[in-house]
C-alpha positions in Angstrom: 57.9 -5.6 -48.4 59.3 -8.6 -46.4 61.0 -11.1 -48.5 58.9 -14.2 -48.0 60.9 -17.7 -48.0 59.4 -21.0 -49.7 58.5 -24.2 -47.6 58.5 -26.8 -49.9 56.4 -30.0 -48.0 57.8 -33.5 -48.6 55.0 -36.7 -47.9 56.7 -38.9 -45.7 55.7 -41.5 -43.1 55.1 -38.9 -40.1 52.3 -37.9 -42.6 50.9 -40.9 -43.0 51.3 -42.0 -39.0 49.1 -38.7 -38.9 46.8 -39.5 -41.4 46.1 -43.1 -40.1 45.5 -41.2 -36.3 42.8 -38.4 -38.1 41.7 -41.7 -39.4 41.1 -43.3 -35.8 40.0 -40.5 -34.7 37.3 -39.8 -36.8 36.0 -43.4 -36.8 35.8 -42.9 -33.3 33.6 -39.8 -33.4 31.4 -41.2 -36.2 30.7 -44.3 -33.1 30.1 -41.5 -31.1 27.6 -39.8 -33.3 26.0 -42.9 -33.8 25.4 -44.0 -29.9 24.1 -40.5 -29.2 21.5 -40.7 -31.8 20.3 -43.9 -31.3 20.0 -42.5 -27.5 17.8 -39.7 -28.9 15.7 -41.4 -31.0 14.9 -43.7 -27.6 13.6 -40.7 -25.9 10.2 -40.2 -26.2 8.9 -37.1 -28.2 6.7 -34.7 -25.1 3.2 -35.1 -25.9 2.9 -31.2 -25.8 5.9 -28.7 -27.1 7.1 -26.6 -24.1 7.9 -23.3 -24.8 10.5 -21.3 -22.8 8.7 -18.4 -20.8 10.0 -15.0 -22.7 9.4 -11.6 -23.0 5.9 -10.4 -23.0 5.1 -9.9 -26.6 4.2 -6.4 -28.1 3.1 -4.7 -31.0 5.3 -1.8 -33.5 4.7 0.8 -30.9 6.2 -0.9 -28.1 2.2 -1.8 -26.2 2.3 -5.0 -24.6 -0.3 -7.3 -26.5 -2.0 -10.4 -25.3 -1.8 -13.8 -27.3 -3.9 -16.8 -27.5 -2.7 -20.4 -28.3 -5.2 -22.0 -30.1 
């Protein structure tokens, strides 16, 4: 087995100058966030779901079956 060698981690002020960036940074995201959900609570809702067009669906054997939307 290797020998492994300790890092011993000092706080200093590079790791607060990163710590008030992550800081920035995050605020900025959480204005992001906020923008794009007031944008999609503007749109309006469809007044019918669309469903995307898929596979024909089938039964445990593998027979294509027909379904109804009621």
């Amino acid at each position: 087995m290797s020998k492994k060698d300790k890092v011993s981690l000092v706080r200093s002020e590079d790791f607060e100058a990163v710590d008030q960036e992550l800081a920035e940074a995050m605020a900025l995201l959480d204005s992001v966030n906020d923008r794009v959900n007031s944008l999609l609570q503007a749109v309006p809702e469809p007044d019918m779901p669309v469903a995307a067009p898929g596979p024909p669906a089938s039964n445990a054997s593998g027979e294509e079956v027909s379904v109804s939307e009621d």
